[in-house]
C-alpha positions in Angstrom: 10.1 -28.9 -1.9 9.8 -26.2 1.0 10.5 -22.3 -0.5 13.7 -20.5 1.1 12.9 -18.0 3.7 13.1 -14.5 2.7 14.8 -13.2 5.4 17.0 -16.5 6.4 20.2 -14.9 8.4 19.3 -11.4 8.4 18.9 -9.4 11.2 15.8 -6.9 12.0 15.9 -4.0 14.6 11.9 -3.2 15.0 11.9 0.3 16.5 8.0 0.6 18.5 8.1 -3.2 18.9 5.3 -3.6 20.8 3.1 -1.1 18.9 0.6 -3.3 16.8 1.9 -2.9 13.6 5.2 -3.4 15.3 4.3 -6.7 16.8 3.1 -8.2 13.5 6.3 -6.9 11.7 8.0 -9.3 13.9 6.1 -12.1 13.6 6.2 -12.2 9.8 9.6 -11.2 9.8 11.1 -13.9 12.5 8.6 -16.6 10.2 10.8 -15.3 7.1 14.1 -16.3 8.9 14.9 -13.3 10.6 16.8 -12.4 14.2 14.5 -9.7 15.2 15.7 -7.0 18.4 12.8 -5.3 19.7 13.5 -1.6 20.4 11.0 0.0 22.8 10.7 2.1 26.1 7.8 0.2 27.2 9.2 -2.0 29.7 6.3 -4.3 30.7 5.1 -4.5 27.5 8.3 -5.4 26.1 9.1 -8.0 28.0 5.7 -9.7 27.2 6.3 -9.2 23.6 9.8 -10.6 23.8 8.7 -13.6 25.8 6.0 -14.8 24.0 7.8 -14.6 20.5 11.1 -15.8 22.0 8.7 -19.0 23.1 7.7 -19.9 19.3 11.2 -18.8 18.0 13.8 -19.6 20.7 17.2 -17.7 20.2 16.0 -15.4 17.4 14.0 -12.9 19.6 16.5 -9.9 21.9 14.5 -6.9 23.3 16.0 -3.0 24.2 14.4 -1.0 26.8 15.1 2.7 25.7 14.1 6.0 25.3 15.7 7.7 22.6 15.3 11.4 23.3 18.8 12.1 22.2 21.2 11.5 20.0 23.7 9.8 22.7 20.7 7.6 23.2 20.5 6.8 19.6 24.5 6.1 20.0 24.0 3.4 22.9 21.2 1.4 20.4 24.1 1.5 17.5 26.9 0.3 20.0 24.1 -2.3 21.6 23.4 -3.8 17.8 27.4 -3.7 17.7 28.3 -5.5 20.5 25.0 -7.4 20.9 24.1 -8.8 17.5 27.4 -7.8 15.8 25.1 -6.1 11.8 21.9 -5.3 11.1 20.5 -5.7 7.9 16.5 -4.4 8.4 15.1 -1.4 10.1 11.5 -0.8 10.7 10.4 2.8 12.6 7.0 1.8 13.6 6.2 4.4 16.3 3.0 5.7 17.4 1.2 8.4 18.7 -1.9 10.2 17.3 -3.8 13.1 18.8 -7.5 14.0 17.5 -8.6 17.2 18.1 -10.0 20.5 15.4 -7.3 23.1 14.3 -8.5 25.4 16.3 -8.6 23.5 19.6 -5.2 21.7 18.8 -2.8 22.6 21.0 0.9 23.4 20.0 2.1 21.0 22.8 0.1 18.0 21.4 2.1 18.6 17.8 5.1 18.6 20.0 4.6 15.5 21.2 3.6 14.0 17.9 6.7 15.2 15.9 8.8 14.2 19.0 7.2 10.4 18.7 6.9 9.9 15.3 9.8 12.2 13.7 12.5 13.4 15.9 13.0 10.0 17.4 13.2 8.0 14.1 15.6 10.8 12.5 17.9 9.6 15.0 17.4 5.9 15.1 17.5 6.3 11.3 20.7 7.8 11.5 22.3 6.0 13.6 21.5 2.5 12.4 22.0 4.0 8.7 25.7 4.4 9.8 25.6 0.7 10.7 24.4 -0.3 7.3 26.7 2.4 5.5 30.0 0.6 6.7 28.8 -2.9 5.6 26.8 -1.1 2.0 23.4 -3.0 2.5 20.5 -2.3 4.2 16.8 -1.9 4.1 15.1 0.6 6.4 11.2 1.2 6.0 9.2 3.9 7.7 5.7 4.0 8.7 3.6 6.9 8.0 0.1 7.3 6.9 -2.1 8.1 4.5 -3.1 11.1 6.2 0.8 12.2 5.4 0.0 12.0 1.9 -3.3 14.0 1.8 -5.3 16.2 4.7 -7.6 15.2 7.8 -10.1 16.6 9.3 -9.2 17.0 12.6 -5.3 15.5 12.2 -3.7 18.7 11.7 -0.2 18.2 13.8 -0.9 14.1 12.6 -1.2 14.6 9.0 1.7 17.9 9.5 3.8 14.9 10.7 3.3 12.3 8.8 4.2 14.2 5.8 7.4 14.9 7.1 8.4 11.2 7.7 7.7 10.7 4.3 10.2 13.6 2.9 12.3 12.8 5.4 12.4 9.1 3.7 13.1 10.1 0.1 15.8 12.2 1.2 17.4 9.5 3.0 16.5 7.3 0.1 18.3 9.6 -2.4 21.5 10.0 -0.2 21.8 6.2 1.2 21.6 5.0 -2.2 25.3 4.7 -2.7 25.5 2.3 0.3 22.9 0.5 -1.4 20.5 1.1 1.4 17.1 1.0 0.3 14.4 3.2 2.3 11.0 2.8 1.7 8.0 4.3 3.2 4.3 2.7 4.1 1.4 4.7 4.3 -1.4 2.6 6.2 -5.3 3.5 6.3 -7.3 2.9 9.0 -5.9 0.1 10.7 -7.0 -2.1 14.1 -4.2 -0.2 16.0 -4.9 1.5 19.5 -6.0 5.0 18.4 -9.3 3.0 17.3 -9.4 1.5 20.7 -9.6 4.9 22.2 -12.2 6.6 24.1 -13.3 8.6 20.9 -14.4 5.8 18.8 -15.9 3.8 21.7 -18.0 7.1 22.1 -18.4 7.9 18.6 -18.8 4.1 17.1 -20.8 6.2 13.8 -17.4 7.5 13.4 -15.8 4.1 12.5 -18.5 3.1 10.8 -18.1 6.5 8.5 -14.1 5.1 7.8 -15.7 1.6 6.7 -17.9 3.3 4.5 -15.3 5.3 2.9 -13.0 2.5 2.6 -13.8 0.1 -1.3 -12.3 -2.7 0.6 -15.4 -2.2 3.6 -13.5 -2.7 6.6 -10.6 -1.1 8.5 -7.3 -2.9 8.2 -5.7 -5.9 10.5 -2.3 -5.1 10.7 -1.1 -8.6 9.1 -2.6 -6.6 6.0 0.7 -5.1 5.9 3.3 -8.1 6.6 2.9 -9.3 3.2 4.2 -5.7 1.9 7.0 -5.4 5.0 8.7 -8.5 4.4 8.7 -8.0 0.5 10.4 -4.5 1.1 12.6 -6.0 4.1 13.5 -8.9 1.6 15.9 -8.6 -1.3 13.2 -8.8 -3.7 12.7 -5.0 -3.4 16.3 -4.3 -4.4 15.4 -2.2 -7.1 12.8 0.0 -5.1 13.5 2.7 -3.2 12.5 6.2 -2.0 8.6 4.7 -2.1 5.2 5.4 -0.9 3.2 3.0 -0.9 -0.1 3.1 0.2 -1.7 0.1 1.9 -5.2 1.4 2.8 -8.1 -1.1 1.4 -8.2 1.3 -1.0 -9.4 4.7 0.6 -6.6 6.5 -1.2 -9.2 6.2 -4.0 -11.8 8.0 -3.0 
């Protein structure tokens, strides 16, 4: 007897859809059932994404090209999943961008950029899709932080500064959604194959990732399908009864 899909009939809105992490979100999550929209402002990349998943799952796969850098942007994604694919059910905020440098070197423009990327933009995707969810009272929406939002980093000041925010600003929306029974979760990833470790710095510095394995019990750095187990589970209604959570998934290197 084949098992029910998790996430049969729901719909998925991946913001950073082509990001790694992003990518294998919805893969796992079309695999579980889902309609998945891809939300990025990475038009070449997109469109490759979307193509090539809309190939092994025909009719489930719709792409967005936008930058949200305000909240009237933020308004035509709510009136697109409106009109477009009339609820949505899951959000993921799986955007990216890391900077590397010594506090003393790190310039105020690079935390800028970081808390535009990975804060101010999901606050208002968050919001504006929470509104969605509000009216119908169901939702899950899961951020992605990091585990260097949960403790410090050498050289990750405005990263780590950043992170942490995304996970207050989770169990604050957590505690207030909670009446639409909206559950908001947070995942904080270690090291993880993602394209900061295909940067410059580690191809230069390969004793550096070789430190991180070390550190790690689990002796590697992560894949990101070492996370789609734990997305579609809080995606799915089987975390119904969690919310406002962070939950490490790190091989372990919360540990030491």
């Amino acid at each position: 007897m084949s098992k029910e899909k998790r996430l049969e009939g729901k719909v998925a809105v991946i913001f950073g859809g082509v990001g790694r992490i992003g990518r294998a979100a919805a893969e796992a999550f079309l695999a579980q059932g889902a309609s998945v929209l891809l939300l990025d402002r990475e038009r070449d990349s997109l469109d490759t994404a979307a193509k090539n998943l809309s190939l092994a799952y025909p009719g489930k796969c719709e792409k967005l090209c936008l930058e949200i850098d305000t909240q009237e942007k933020a308004q035509q994604l709510a009136d697109f999943i409106a009109e477009r694919l009339g609820n949505v059910d899951i959000l993921l905020n799986s955007p990216a961008y890391i900077y590397r440098a010594p506090f003393l070197e790190h310039s105020i423009e690079e935390v800028d950029r970081q808390w535009q990327t990975n804060f101010r933009i999901v606050y208002m995707v968050s919001q504006a899709v929470a509104r969605l969810m509000a009216k119908r009272k169901s939702g899950k929406i899961i951020n992605i932080a990091s585990l260097g939002g949960t403790r410090p980093e050498k050289e990750h000041v405005g990263h780590c500064a950043v992170k942490s925010a995304v996970i207050a600003l989770t169990k604050v929306m957590a505690l207030e959604l909670a009446e639409y029974n909206i559950q908001v979760n947070v995942i904080a990833p270690g090291p993880t194959e993602t394209i900061p470790f295909s940067s410059p710095y580690y191809k230069n510095h390969p004793e550096a990732l070789k430190s991180i394995e070390k550190r790690t019990p689990a002796g590697r750095i992560g894949h990101t399908s070492d996370h789609a187990g734990l997305l579609v589970f809080l995606a799915s209604m089987e975390s119904d009864w969690v919310t406002g959570q962070v939950i490490l998934s790190d091989g372990g290197m919360g540990l030491t």
